[in-house]
PLY file of the C-alpha trace (Angstrom):
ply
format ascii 1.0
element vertex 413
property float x
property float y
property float z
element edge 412
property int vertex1
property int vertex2
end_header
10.17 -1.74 -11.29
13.47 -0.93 -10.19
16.62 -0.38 -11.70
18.19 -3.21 -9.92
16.02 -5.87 -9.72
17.63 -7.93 -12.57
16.53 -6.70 -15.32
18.43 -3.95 -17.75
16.37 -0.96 -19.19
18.00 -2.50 -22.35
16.40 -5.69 -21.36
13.06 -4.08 -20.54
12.97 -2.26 -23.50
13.58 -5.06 -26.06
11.02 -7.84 -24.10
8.21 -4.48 -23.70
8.59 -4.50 -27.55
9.13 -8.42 -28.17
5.04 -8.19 -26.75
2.73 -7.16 -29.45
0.75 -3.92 -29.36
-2.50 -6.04 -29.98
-2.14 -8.30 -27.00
-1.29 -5.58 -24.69
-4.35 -3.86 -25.53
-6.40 -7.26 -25.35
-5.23 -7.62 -21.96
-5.28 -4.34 -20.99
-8.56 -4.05 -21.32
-9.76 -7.30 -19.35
-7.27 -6.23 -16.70
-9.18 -3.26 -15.87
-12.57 -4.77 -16.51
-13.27 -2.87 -19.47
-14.12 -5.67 -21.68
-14.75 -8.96 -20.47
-15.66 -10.53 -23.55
-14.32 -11.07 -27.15
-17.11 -8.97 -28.85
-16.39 -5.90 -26.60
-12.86 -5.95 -26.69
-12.97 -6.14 -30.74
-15.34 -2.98 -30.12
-13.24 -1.00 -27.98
-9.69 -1.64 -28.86
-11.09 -1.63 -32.55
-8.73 -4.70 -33.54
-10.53 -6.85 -36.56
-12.30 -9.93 -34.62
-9.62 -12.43 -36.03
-6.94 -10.92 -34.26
-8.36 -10.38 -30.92
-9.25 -13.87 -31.62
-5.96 -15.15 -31.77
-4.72 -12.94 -28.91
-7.32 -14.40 -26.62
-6.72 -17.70 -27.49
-2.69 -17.74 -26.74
-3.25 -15.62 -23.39
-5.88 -18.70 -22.50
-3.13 -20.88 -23.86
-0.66 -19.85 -21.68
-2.61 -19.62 -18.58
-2.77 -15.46 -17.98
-6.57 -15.16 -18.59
-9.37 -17.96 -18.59
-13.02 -18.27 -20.52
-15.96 -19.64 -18.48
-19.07 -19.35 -18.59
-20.98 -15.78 -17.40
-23.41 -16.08 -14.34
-25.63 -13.92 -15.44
-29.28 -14.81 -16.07
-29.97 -15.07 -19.57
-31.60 -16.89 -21.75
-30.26 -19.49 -24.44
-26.46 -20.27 -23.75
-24.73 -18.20 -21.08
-22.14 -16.18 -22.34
-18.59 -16.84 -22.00
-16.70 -13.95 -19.86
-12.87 -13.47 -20.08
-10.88 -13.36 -16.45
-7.58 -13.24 -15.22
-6.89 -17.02 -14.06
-6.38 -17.39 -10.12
-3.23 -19.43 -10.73
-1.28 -17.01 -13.41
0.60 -15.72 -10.41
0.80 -14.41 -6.78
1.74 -10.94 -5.53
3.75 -10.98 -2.01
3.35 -8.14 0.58
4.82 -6.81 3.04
3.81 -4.35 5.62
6.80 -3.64 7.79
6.24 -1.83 11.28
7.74 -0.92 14.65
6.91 -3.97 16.46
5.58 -6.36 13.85
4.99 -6.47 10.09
2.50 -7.62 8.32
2.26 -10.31 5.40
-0.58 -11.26 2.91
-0.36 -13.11 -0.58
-2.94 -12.37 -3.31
-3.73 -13.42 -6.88
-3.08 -11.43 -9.99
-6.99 -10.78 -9.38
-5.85 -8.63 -6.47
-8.29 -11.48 -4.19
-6.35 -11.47 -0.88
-5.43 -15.23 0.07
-4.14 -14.87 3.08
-2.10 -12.92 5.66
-0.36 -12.66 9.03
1.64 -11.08 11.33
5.39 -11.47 12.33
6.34 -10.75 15.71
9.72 -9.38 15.17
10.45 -5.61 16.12
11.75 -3.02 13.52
15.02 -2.55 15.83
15.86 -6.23 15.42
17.46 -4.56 12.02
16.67 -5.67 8.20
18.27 -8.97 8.28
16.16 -10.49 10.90
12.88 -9.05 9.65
13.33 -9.72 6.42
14.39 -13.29 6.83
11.48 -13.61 9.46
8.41 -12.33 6.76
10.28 -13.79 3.72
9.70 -17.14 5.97
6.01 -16.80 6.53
5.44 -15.82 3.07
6.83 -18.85 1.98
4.71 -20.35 5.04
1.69 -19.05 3.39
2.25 -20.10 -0.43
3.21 -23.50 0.87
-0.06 -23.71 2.72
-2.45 -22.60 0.37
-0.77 -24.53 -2.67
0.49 -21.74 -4.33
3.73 -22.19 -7.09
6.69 -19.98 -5.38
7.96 -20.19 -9.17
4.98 -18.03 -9.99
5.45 -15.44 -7.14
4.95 -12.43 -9.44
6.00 -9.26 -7.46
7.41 -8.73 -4.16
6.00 -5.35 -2.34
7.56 -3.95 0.49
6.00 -1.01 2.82
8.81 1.09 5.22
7.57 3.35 7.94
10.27 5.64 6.86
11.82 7.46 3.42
12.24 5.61 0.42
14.41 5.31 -2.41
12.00 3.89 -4.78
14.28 3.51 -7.50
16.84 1.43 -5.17
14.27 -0.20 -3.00
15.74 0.50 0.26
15.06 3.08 3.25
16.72 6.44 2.85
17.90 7.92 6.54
14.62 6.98 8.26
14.78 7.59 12.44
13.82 4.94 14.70
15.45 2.14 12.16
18.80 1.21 13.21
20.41 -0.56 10.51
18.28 0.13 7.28
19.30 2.93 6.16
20.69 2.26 2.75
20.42 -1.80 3.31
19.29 -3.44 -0.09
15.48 -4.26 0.77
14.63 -5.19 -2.74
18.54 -7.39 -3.28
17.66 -9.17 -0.08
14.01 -10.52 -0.99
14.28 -10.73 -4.96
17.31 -13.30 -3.65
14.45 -15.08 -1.85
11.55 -15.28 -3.92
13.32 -14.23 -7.80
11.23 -11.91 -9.24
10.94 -8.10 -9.11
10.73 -6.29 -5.40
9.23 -3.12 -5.29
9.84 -1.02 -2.03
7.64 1.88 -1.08
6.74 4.19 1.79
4.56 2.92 4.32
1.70 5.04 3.97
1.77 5.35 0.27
0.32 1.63 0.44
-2.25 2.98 2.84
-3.28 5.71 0.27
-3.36 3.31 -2.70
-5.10 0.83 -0.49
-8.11 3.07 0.65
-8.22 4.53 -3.15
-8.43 0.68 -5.05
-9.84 -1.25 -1.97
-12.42 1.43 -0.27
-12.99 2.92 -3.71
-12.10 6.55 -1.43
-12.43 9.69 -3.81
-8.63 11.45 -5.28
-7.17 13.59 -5.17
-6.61 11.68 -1.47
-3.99 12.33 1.34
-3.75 9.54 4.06
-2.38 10.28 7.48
-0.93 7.34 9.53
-0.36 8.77 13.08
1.31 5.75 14.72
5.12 5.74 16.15
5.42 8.83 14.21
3.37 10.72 11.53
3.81 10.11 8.02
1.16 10.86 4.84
0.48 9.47 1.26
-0.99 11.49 -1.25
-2.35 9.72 -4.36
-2.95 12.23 -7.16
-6.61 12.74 -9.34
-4.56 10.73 -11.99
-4.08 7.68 -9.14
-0.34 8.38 -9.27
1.28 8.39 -5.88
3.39 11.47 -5.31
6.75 10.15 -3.95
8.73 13.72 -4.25
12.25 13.82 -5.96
14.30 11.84 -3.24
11.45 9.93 -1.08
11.01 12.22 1.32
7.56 13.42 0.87
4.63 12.85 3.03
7.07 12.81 5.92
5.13 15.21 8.18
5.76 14.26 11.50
9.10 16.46 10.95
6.73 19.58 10.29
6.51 21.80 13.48
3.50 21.97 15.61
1.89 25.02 16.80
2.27 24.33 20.14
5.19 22.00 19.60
7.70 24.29 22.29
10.64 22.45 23.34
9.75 18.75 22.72
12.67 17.14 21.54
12.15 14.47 18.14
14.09 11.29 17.43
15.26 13.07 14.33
16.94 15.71 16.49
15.11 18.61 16.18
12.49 20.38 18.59
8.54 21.02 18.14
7.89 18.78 15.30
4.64 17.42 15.22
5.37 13.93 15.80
6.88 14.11 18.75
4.14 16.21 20.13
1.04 14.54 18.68
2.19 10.62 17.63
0.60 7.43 19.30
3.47 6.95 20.55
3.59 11.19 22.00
0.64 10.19 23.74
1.31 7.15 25.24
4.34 9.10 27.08
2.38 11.83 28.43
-0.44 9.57 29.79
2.68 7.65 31.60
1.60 4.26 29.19
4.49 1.88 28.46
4.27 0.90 24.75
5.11 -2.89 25.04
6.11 -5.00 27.19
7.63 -8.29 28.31
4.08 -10.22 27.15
2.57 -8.00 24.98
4.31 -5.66 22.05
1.07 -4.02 21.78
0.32 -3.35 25.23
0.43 0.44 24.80
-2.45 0.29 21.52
-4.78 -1.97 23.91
-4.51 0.24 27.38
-4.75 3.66 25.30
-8.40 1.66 23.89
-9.35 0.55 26.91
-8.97 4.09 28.59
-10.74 5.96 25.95
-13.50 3.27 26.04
-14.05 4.13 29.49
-14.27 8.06 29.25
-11.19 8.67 31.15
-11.15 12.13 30.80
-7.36 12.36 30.92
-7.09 10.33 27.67
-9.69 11.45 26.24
-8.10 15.27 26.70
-4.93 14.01 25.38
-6.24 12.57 21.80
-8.07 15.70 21.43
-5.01 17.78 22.16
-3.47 15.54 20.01
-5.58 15.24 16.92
-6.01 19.10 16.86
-2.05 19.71 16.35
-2.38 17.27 13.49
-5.56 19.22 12.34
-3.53 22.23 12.13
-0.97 20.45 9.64
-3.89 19.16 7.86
-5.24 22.33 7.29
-2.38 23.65 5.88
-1.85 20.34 3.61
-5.19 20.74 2.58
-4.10 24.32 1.32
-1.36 22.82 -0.38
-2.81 19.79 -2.12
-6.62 20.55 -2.46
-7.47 16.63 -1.79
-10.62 15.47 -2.10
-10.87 12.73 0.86
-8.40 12.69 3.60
-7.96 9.82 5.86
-7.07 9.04 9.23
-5.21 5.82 9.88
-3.25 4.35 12.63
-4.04 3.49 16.17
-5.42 6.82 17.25
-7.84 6.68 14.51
-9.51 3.61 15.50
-10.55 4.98 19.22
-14.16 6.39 18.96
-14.64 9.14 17.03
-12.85 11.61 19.06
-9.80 12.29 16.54
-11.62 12.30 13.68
-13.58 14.74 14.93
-10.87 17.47 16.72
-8.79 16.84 13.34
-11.87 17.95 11.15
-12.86 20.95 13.51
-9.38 22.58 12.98
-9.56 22.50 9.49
-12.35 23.46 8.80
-11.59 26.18 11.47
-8.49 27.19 9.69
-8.50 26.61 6.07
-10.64 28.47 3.88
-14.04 27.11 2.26
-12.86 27.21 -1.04
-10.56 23.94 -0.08
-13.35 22.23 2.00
-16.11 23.37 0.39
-16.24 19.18 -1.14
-13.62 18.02 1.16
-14.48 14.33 3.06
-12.33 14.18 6.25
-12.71 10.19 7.50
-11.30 7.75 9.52
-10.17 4.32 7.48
-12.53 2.09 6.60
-9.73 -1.03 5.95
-8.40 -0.72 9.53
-4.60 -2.23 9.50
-5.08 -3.83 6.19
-5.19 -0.84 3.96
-1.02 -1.25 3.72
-1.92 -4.81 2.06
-3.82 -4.02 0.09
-1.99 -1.01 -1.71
0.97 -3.31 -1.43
-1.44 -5.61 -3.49
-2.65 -2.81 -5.79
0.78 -1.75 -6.49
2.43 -5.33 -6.96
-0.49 -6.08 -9.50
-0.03 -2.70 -11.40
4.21 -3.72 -12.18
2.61 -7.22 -13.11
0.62 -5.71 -15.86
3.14 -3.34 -16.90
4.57 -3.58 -20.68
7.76 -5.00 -19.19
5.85 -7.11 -16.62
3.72 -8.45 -19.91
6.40 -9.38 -21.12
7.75 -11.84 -18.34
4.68 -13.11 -18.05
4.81 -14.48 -21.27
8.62 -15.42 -21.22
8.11 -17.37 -18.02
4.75 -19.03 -19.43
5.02 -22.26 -20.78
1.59 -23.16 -20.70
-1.34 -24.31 -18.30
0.49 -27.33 -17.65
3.54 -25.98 -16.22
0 1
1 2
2 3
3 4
4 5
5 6
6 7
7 8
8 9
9 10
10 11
11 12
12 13
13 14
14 15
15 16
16 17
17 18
18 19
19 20
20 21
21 22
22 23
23 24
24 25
25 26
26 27
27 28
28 29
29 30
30 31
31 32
32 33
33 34
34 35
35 36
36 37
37 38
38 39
39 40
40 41
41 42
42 43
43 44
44 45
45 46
46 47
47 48
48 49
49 50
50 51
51 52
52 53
53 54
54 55
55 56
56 57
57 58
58 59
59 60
60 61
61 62
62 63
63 64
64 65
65 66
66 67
67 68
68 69
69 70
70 71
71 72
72 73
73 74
74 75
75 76
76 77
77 78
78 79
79 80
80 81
81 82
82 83
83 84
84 85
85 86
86 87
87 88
88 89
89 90
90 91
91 92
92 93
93 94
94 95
95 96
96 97
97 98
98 99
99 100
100 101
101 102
102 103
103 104
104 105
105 106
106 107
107 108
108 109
109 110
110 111
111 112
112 113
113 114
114 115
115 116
116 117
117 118
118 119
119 120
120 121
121 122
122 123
123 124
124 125
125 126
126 127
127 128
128 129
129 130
130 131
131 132
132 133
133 134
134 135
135 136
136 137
137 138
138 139
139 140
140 141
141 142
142 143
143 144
144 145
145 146
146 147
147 148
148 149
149 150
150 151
151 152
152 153
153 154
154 155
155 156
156 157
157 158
158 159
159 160
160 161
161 162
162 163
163 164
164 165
165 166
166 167
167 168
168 169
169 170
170 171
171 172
172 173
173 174
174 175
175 176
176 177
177 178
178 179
179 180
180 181
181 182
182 183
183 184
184 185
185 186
186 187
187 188
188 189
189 190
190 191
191 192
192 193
193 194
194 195
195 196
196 197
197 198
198 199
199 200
200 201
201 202
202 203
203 204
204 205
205 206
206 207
207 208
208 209
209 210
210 211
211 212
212 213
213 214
214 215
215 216
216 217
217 218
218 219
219 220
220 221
221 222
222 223
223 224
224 225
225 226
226 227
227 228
228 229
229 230
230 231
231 232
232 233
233 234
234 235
235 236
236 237
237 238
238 239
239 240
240 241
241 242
242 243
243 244
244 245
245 246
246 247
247 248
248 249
249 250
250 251
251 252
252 253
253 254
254 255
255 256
256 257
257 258
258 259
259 260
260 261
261 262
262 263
263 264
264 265
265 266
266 267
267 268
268 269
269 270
270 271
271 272
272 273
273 274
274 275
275 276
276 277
277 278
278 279
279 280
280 281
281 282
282 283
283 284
284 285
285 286
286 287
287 288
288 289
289 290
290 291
291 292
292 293
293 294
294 295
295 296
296 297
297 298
298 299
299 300
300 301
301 302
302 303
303 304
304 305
305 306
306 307
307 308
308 309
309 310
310 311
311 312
312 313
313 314
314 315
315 316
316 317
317 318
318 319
319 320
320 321
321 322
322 323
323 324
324 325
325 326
326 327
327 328
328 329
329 330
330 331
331 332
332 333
333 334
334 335
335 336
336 337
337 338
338 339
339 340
340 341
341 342
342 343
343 344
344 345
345 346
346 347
347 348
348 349
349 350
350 351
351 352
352 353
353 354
354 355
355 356
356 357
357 358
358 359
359 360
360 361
361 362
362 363
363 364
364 365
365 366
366 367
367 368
368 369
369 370
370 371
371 372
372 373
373 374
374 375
375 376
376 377
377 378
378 379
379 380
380 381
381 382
382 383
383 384
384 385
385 386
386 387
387 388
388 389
389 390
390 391
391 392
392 393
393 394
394 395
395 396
396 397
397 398
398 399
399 400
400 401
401 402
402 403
403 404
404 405
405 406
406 407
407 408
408 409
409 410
410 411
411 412
């Protein structure tokens, strides 16, 4: 949670210790599915019957979990299981990108309701994108009967640096206008509840760790406009570095980078050499236009899908620059899983499989030796649902606990 979202670390300290320890651990351990009845969460949080009794019944009271009946096949009376209700809350996401963002709203369960897209390009500037998404979420709750008063969490992906603390984009290229504009102000204004604003690709590497169930230590490449990575640690911490800057590696030079020149000013960096976007110039492909903001994405497919060998020649010169960077990340990081995401990931297998020939060309066995180099599994939704992941995490939170139960009347709000 942020440091300006509302809410003092005074205030967050005295309502995280207004909770008691007992519920916390009561829901704490139905919230990660550790106990899903009141016998086993008397057994593991080893809290006397009565009180986990009590706890149960005023988190059922106040609509954060629900009792029904198991489906399991037993005999005699099915047991009753312990749940997170679908109507305690909704997490809001938002996947912003160069020309379109996506949206989705979930339930505290982390069950995706729904989601779409919003045509409105990055350069448009923060205060038409935002308004634009924060009006199809609202779209969205309205259509699938969901309480904006219970909008939980707010979670914002930017395909640039992050302040995480401040919730707004920290000197990103190729985003006139947002650099230091108050992302998290803007949509807690909207919706009135806690914003969280991450890296774009951080959502992508939570997503493909709590979605595809991918193996950590895991680093996620998106190579789209630019080049950016998300590295979740074995703990299942994202790594955000000490002022938002890391994962950007499209800034890193390329081995056979020369004299290209990048957006961010500099010459040789791999993202100008080796991007979706890189390769769309070279193969003389127009990106977007008038009719179709995705017109580069589609032509780029279509070529690839019919063996043109110049495209095909470019994506493999491509994808082995970034294999060289991977190697030397892998090196660095000693990830289990890394992933390929973005456009150029999702045409055959040809990056995929340049990327993984150069590092295992160039980095020693020791670091491969269990290493699984794949391309996403979640195609474009991966952002979602790490945005979803991450939303729901700050929900159940000590301080998050506690507004729940502020804010909680009772069923019958």
């Amino acid at each position: 949670m942020h440091k300006d979202d509302g809410y003092t670390e005074e205030h967050v300290a005295s309502t995280s210790a207004a909770v008691p320890l007992a519920l916390r651990r009561v829901l704490g351990l139905v919230v990660s599915g550790a106990a899903t009845n009141r016998a086993e969460i008397a057994r593991r949080s080893g809290l006397a019957r009565s009180t986990v009794g009590q706890q149960v019944d005023h988190l059922v009271g106040t609509g954060i979990l629900e009792e029904v009946e198991s489906r399991r096949s037993v005999r005699g009376r099915p047991p009753r299981v312990l749940t997170i209700s679908p109507q305690a809350g909704t997490v809001a996401v938002v996947d912003v990108d160069t020309a379109e963002s996506q949206v989705a709203i979930a339930d505290l369960t982390r069950r995706m309701i729904a989601r779409d897209a919003v045509g409105v390009r990055i350069d448009a500037g923060p205060q038409a994108v935002l308004n634009a998404v924060a009006e199809r979420l609202q779209s969205l709750l309205e259509s699938n009967h969901r309480d904006p008063g219970r909008v939980r969490a707010v979670v914002v992906g930017l395909p640039g640096p992050v302040d995480f603390e401040q919730g707004c984009a920290v000197q990103p290229t190729g985003m006139p206008g947002w650099d230091g504009y108050p992302v998290a102000e803007h949509l807690r204004e909207r919706f009135h509840c806690p914003v969280v604003v991450d890296n774009d690709v951080n959502l992508m590497a939570m997503g493909e760790v709590t979605q595809a169930r991918l193996e950590t230590p895991l680093l996620c490449l998106k190579i789209a406009t630019g080049i950016g990575s998300g590295l979740i640690t074995a703990d299942g911490d994202v790594y955000r570095g000490a002022d938002g800057a890391a994962g950007d590696i499209g800034h890193i030079r390329a081995v056979g980078g020369g004299n290209v020149l990048c957006a961010c000013g500099n010459v040789g960096c791999v993202g100008a050499l080796a991007s979706h976007r890189a390769v769309l110039r070279g193969l003389g492909i127009p990106e977007v236009t008038t009719d179709d903001p995705l017109f580069g994405t589609r032509e780029l497919a279509r070529r690839i899908a019919d063996s043109d060998p110049t495209a095909l020649h470019a994506v493999r010169q491509a994808a082995t620059e970034i294999g060289e960077v991977v190697a030397m990340l892998v090196h660095m990081f000693n990830p289990r899983t890394v992933v390929l995401a973005g456009p150029l990931s999702e045409l055959r297998d040809d990056l995929v499989s340049a990327v993984r020939a150069a590092v295992y060309q160039r980095a020693l066995p020791l670091a491969t030796r269990k290493l699984t180099i794949t391309a996403t599994q979640l195609k474009g939704n991966s952002g979602l649902h790490g945005g979803v992941a991450l939303g729901t995490q700050d929900v159940f939170s000590p301080a998050g606990i506690a507004r729940l139960l502020s804010e909680e009347p009772g069923p019958d709000r």
